[in-house]
C-alpha positions as YAML, in Angstrom:
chain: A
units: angstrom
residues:
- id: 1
  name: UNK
  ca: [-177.07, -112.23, -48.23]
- id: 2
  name: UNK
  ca: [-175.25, -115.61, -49.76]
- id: 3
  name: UNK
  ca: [-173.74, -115.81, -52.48]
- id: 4
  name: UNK
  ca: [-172.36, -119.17, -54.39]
- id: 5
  name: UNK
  ca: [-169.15, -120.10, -54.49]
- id: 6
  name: UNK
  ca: [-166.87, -123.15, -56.21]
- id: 7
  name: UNK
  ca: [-164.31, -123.71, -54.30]
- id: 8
  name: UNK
  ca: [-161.57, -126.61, -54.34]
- id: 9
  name: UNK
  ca: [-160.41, -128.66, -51.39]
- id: 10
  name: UNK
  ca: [-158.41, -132.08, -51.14]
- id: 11
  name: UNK
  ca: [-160.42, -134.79, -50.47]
- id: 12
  name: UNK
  ca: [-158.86, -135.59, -46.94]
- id: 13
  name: UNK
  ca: [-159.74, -131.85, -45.90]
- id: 14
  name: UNK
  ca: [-163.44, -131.99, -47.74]
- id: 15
  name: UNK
  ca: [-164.04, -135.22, -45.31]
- id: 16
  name: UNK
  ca: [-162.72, -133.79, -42.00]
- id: 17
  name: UNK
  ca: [-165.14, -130.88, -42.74]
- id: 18
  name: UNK
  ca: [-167.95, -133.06, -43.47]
- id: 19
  name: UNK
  ca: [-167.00, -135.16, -40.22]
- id: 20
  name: UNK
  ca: [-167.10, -132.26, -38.28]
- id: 21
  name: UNK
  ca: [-170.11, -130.47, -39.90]
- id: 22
  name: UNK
  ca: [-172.39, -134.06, -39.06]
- id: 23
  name: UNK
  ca: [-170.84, -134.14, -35.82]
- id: 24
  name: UNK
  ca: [-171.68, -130.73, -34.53]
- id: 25
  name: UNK
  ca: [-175.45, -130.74, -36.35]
- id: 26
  name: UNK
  ca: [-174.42, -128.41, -39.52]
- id: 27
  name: UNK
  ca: [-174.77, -128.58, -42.70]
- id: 28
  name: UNK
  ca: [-171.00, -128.41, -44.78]
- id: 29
  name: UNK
  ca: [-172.17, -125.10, -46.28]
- id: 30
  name: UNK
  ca: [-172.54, -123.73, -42.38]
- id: 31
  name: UNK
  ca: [-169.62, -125.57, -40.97]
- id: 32
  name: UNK
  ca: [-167.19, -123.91, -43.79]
- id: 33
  name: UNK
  ca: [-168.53, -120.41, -42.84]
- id: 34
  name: UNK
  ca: [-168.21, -121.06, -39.42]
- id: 35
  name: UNK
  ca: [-164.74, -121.87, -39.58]
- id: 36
  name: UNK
  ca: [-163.96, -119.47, -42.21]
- id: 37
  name: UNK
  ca: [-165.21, -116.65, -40.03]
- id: 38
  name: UNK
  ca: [-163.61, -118.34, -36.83]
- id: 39
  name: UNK
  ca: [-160.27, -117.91, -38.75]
- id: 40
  name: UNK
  ca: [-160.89, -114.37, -39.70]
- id: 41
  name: UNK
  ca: [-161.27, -113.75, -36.04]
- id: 42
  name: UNK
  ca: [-158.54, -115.29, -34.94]
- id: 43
  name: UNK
  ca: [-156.23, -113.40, -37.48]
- id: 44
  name: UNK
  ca: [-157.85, -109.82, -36.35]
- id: 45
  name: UNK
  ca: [-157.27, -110.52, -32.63]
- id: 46
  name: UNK
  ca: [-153.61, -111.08, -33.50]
- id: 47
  name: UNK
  ca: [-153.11, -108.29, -35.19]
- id: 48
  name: UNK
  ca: [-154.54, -106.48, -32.65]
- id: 49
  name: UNK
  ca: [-152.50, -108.13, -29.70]
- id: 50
  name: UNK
  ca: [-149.18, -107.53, -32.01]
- id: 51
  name: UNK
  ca: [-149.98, -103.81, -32.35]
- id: 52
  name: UNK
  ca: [-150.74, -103.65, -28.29]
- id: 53
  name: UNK
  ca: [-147.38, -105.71, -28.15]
- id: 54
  name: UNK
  ca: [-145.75, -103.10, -30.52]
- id: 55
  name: UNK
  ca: [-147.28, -99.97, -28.83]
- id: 56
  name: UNK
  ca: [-145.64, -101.25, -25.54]
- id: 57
  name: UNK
  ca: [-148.50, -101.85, -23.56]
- id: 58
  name: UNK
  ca: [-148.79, -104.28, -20.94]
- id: 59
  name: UNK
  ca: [-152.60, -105.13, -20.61]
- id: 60
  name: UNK
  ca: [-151.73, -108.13, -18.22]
- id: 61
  name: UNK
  ca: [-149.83, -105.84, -15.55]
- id: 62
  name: UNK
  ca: [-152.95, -103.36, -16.31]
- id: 63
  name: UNK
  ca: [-155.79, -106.00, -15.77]
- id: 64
  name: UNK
  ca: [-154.22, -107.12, -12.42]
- id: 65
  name: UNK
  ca: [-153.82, -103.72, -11.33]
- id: 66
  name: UNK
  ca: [-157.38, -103.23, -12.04]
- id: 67
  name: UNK
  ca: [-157.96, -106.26, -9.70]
- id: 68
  name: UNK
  ca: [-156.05, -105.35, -7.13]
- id: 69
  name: UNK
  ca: [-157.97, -102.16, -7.21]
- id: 70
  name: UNK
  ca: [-161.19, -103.51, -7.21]
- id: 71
  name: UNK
  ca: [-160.55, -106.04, -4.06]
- id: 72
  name: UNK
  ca: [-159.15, -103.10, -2.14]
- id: 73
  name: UNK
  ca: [-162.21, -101.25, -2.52]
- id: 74
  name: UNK
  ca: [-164.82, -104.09, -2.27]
- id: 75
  name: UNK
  ca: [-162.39, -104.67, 1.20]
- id: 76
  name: UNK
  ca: [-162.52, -100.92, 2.18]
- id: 77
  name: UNK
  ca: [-166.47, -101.18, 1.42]
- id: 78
  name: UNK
  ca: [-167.33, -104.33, 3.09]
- id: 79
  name: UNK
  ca: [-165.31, -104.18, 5.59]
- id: 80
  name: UNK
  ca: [-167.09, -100.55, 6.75]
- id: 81
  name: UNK
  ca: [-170.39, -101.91, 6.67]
...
């Protein structure tokens, strides 16, 4: 569903987003929501990485691990055959 909206912008920032919006093939309307939503993302995944941060986990030392694993196995695997 859409709904109207009036929003206000400066000028400068209403003709970046027009700029931007011809350049990538949009409409203003869909370049807006795009970036709106793009935003919204960005601002959940933070909070999310500063909880992680907070909860003390270390998902980089974890994800490496996990590499590590996986290499010695595809070696113990491969290497049998």
């Amino acid at each position: 569903m859409t709904k109207k909206v009036t929003l206000s912008f400066p000028d400068d920032t209403i003709e970046e987003a027009r700029r931007f919006a011809k350049r990538e093939g949009m409409t203003l309307s869909a370049w807006m929501d795009q970036a709106a939503r793009e935003k919204a993302l960005r601002e959940v995944f933070a909070e999310h990485a500063a909880a992680v941060r907070r909860a003390g986990f270390d998902l980089e030392a974890a994800a490496l691990a996990d590499e590590r694993e996986v290499a010695m196995v595809d070696a113990a695997i491969f290497r049998a055959a």
